[in-house]
C-alpha positions in Angstrom: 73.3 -88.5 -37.0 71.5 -91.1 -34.6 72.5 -88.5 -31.9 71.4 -85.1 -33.2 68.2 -86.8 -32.7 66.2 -84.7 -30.0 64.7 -87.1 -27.3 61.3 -85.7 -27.5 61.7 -86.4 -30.9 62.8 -90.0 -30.4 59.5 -90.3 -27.8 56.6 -88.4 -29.7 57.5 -89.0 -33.4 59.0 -92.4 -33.0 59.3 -94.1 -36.6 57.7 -90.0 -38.3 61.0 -88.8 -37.6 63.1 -91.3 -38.8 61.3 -90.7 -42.2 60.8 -87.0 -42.4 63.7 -85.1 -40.1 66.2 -84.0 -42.5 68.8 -84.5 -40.4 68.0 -88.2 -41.4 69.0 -87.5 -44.6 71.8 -89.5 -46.1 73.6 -87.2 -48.5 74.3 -88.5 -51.7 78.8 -89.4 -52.2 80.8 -86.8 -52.8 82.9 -88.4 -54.3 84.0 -87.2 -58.3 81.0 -84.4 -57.5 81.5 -81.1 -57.6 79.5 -78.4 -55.3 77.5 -75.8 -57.8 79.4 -72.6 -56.9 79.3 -70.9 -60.0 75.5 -71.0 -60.0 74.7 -70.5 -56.4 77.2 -67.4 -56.1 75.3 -66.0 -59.3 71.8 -66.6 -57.8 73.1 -65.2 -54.3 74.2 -62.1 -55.8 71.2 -61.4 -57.8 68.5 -62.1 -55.0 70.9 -59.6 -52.4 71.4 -57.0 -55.1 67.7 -57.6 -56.8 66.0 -57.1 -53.5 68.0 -53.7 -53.2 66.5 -52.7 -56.2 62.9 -54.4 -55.9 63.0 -52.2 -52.3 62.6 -49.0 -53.8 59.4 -49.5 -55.0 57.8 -50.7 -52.1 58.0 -48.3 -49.5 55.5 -49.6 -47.0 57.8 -52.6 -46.3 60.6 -52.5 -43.9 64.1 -51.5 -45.6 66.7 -54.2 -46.0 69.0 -54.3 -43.3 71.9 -56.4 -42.1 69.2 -59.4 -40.7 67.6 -59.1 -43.8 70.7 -59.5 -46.4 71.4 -62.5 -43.8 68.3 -64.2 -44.8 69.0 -63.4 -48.2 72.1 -64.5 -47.9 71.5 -67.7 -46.2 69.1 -69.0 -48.5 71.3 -68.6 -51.5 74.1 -70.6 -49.6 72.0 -72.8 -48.8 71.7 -73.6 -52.4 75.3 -74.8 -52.5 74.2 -78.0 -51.4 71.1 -78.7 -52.9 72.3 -81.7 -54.7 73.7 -83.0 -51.4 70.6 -82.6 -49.4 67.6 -81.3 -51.3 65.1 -81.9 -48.6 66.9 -80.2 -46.0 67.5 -77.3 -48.6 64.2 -76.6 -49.9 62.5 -76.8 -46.3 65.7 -74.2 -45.3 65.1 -71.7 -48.0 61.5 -71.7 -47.6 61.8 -71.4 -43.5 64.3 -68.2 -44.7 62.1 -67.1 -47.0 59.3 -67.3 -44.6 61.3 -65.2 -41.7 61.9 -62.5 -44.2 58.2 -61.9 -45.6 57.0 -62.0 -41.5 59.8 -59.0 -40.8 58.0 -57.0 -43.5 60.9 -56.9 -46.0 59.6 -56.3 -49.4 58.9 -58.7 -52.1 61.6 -59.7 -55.0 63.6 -62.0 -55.8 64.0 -63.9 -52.8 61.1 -66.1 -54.3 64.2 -67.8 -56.8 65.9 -69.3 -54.1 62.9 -71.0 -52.7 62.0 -71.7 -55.7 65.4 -73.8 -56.6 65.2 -75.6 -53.4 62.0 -77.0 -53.7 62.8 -77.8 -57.8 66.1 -79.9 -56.4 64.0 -81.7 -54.3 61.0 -82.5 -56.5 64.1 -83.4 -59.3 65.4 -85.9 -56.1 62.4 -87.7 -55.6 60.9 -85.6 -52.5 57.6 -84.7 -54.0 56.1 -84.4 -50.5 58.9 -82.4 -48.9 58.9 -80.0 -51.1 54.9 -79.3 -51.3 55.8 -79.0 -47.6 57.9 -76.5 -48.0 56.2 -74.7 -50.6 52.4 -75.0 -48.8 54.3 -74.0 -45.2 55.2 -70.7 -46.7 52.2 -69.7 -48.1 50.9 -70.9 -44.7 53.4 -68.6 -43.1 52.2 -65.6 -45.4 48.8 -65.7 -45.2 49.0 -66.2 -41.0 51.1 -63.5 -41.1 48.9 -61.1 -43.3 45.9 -62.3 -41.2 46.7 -63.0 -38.0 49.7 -61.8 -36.2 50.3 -58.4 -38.4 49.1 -57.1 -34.8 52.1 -57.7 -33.5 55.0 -57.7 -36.4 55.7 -54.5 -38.3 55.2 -52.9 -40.8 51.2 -54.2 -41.1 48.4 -52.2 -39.9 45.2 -54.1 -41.3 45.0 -57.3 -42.9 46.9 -58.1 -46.0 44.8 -57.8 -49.4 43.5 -61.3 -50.5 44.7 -60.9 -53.9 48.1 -60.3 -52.3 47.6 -64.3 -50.9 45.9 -65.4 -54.5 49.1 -64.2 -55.9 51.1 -66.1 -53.4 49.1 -69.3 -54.0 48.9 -69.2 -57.5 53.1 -68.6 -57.5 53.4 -71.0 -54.9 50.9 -73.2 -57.7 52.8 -72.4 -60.6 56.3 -73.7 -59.1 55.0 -76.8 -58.1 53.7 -77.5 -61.5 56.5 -76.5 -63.9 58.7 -79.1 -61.0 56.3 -81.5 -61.9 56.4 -81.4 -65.3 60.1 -81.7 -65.8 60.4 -84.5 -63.2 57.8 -86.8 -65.7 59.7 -85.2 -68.4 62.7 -86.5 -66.5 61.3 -89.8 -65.7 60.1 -90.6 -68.6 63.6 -89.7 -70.7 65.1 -92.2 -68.1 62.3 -94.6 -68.7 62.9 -94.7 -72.8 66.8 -94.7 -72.4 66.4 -97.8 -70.2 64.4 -99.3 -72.4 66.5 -98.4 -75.3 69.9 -100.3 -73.6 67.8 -103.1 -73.0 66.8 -103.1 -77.0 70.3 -102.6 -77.5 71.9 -105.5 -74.7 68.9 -107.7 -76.6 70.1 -107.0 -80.0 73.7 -108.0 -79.3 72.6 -111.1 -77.4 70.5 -112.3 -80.3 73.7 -111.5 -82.7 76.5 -113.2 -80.5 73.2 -116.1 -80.7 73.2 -116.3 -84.6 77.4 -115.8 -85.0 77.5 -118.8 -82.5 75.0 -121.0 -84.4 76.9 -120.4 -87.8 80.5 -121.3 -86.4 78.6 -123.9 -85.0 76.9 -125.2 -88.2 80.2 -124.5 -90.4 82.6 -126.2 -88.4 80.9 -128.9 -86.9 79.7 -130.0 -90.6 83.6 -128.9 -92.3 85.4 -130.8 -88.8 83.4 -134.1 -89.1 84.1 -134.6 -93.0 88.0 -133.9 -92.0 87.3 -136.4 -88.9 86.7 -139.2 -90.7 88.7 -138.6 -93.7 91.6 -138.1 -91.5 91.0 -141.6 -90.1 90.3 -143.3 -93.5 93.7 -141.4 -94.8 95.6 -143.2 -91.7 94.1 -146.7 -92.3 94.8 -146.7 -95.8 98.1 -144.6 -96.1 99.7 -147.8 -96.8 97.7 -150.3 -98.1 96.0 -148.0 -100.8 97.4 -144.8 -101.2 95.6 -143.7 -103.5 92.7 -143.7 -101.7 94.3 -142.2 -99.0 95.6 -139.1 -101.3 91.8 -138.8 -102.1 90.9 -138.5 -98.7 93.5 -135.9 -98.5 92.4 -133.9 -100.6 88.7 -134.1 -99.3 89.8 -132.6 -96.1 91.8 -130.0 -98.3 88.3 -129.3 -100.0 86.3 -129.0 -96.7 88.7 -127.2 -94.9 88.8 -124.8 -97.6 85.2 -124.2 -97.4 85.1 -124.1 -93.4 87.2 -121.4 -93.9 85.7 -119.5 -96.5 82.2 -119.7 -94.2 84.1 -118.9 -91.1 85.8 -115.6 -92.9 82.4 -114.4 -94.5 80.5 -114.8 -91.0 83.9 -113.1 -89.5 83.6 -109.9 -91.8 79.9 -109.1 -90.6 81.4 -108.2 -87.7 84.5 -106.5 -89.0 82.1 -104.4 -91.4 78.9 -104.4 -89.1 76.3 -102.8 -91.2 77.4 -102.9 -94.8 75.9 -105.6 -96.9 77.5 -109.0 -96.7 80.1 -109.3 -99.5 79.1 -112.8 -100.6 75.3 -114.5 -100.6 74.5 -116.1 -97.5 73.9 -120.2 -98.4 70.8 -121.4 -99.1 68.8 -124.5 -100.7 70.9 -123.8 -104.1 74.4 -125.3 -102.2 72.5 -129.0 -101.3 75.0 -130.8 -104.3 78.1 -129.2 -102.4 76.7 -130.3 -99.4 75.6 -133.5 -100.8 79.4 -134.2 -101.6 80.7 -133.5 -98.9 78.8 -136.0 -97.1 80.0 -138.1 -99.8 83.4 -137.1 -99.0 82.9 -138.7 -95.5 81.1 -141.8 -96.9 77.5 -140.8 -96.2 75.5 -141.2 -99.3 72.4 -138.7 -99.6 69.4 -138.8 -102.0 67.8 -135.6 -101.8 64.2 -135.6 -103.1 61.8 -132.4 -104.3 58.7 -132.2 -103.8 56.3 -129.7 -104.7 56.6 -126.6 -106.7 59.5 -125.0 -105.5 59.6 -121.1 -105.4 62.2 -118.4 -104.2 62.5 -118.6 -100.4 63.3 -115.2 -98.3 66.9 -115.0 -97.6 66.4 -115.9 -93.4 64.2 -119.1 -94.6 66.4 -120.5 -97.2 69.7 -120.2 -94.6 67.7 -121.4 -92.1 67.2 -124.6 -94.5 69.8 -125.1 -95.2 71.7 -124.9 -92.1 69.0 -127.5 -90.3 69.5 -130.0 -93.6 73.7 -129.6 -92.7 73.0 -130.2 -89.4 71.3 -133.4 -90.1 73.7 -134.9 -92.4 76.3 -133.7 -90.0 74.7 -135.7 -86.9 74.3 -139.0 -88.9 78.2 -138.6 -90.0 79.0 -138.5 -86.4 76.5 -140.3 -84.5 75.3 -142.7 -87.0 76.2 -145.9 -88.0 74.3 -146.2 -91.1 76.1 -145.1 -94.3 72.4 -143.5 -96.2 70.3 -140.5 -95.7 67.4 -139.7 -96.9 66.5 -135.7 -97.5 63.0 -134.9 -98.2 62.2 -131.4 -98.9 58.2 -130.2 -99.3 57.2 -127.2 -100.9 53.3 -126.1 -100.3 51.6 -122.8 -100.4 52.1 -122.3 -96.8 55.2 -123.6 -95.6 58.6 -125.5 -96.4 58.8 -129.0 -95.1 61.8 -130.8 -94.3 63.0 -134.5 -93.6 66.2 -136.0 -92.8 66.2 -139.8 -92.3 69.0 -142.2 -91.8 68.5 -146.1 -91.0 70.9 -146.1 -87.9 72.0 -147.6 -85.5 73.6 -144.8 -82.8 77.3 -145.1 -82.6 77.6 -142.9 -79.4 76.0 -141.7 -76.8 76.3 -138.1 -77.6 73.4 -138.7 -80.4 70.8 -139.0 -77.9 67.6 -138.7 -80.1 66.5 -136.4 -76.9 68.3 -133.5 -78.1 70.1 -132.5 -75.8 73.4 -131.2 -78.0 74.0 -127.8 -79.4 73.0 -129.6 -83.1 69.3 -130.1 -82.4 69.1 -126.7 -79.6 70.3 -124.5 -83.0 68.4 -126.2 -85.6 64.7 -125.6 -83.0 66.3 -122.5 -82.7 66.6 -121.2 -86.5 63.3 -122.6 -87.1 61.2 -121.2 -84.0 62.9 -117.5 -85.2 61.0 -117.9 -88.0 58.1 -119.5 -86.2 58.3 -122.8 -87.5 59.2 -126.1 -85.5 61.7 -128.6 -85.8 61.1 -132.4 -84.1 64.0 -134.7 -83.5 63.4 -138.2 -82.4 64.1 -141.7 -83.2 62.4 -144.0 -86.0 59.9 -146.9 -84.9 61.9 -149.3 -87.3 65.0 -148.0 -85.4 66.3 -145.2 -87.4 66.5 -141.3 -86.7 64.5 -138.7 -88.0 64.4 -134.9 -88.0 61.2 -133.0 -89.1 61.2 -129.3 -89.6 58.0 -127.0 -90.9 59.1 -123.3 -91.7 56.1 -121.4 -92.6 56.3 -119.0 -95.7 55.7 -115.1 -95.2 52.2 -114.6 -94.9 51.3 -118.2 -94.3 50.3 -119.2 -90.8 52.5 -121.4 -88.8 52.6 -122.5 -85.2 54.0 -120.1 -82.5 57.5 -120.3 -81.9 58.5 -122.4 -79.3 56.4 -125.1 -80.4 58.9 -127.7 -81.1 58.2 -130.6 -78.6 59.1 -133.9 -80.1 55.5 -136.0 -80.6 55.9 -139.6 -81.1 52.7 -139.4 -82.8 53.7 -137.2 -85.2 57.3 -138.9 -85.9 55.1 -142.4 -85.9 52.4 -140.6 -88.9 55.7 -139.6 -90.9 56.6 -143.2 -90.6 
């Protein structure tokens, strides 16, 4: 292509050509594309054999001849290729079109073909080509009709102005409809972008959620079997009967794991259809409470307030952040109390874990920095609430979460810095 270049081109134009020369133009791959045949041969034969017709009634143009049907001819093949290279197409159908109305040859349908072209390239992106295209034959006509019908048959005056309004407002008319189906266009493109992304968002947010509950269920369920699998081994044969009972605590909490698991399993087996058990809430603390037992935490839960029915997302959302709590202090904690504090008011729920401590590893860092703490600030900040994790000035650890109630106001999501001042007021 670099080489079909002209050098005057390459001199004069310099950097103009490179842009606008449509022999510059890349075509798009062909590649799994098929060449519109059907359509172009059906447009070809109706401008050759429309222009026959449209002849008859205008004898003071020239008759068609051979040059002419060429014209005609070659504008409709050029259509074959208007997906390929629409700017080179609609600036070759109008420069056809443009040859045929200087020879004289009578109007018809020859304005479809110029018509398609500059459509394609308008479609393509080429706004300015085609208004080229379009403007340089009306240009073309009205020099003709004005100009040099001196010289070029069959004109012996000037052509009637309302023969050039006609031509303008045609020329007008195309470039309007073009642009109104390429917004049209755009603007289809625009909202199904958008709707992919809604879509991409939506199924990041729900493989978000289905990770946090396998997260909650297991990590809770798996640290209870943790350490009654240990106290099972110690004891095993020093006091078996103890050891049975830790047995059968990890029967119980693997039991429930997977329960839990299979429920959060068949929302995605049955996406859509209601949920065919109640998602936990508040109302499951005592089977929490014992569990913890189970794995020699003792928890004293404590109401205050005037509790009323929670929405479905707040009550999980509690309940989840109290497991994951109790679940941290079973793992990370060596003290062997915890201290739940739940606060109803008017505006929002309240919740606080405690536990007396010390840390027992290093993967409890009161920072936060685990998958426990990211899901709990997580569930409350998609609700807009704030959870704040940090240790005690007496040496324990606490976790303080504030879920505002619909209709209450509550601090933007997000919000969920630790304060020492505010862990130091709870104090």
């Amino acid at each position: 292509m670099e080489n079909a270049r002209p050098p005057w081109a390459r001199r004069c134009l310099g950097p103009v050509w490179e842009r606008w020369s449509p022999l510059r133009e890349e075509p798009l791959s062909w590649a799994g594309a098929r060449l519109p045949w059907v359509s172009t041969v059906l447009v070809t034969l109706f401008v050759t054999i429309g222009s026959g017709f449209a002849a008859h009634g205008q004898p003071d143009r020239v008759p068609l001849d051979a040059f002419a049907r060429a014209l005609l001819v070659l504008g409709g093949v050029l259509l074959l290729l208007r997906h390929r290279f629409p700017r080179t197409v609609a600036l070759g159908t109008a420069a056809s079109a443009a040859v045929y109305f200087a020879a004289g040859y009578p109007y018809g349908p020859v304005f479809l073909t110029v018509v398609l072209g500059a459509f394609g390239a308008i479609l393509a992106g080429y706004r300015v080509v085609a208004w080229c295209a379009l403007g340089g034959l009306w240009g073309t006509h009205l020099l003709v009709g004005h100009w040099l019908y001196r010289w070029l048959p069959p004109h012996d005056g000037p052509a009637p102005w309302a023969d050039e309004l006609f031509v303008a407002a045609w020329t007008a008319a195309v470039l309007a409809v073009s642009e109104l189906v390429r917004v049209r266009r755009e603007r289809l493109a625009r909202v199904r972008a958008e709707r992919a992304v809604a879509e991409r968002r939506r199924a990041d947010e729900e493989r978000l959620r289905i990770a946090r509950e396998l997260h909650d269920v297991l990590a809770h369920s798996i640290s209870v079997i943790n350490v009654q699998a240990g106290v099972g081994l110690a004891l095993l044969d020093s006091d078996p009967e103890q050891a049975r009972a830790a047995l059968t605590t990890i029967k119980a909490a693997s039991k429930e794991a997977l329960g839990e698991v299979r429920q959060v399993l068949d929302t995605l087996r049955t996406r859509g259809d209601a949920p065919r058990s109640p998602a936990p809430g508040l109302d499951r603390l005592p089977e929490l409470t014992e569990q913890a037992g189970g794995a020699g935490l003792a928890v004293d839960i404590t109401t205050e307030g005037d509790r009323a029915a929670l929405p479905p997302g707040t009550d999980l959302a509690a309940f989840r952040i109290v497991q994951e709590a109790l679940t941290n202090i079973v793992r990370h904690s060596g003290s062997r109390t915890a201290r739940v504090r739940l606060r109803h008011t008017r505006a929002a729920l309240e919740i606080r874990v405690d536990d007396d401590g010390p840390a027992t590893a290093v993967t409890g860092d009161p920072a936060g920095g685990g998958n426990g703490l990211v899901g709990m600030r997580e569930r409350a900040a998609a609700l807009g609430g704030t959870v704040e994790a940090g240790p005690r000035p007496d040496g324990g650890f606490r976790v303080l979460a504030r879920i505002p109630l619909a209709g209450a106001p509550g601090r933007a999501p997000g919000a969920d810095t630790v304060t020492p001042t505010t862990m130091e007021e709870e104090s």
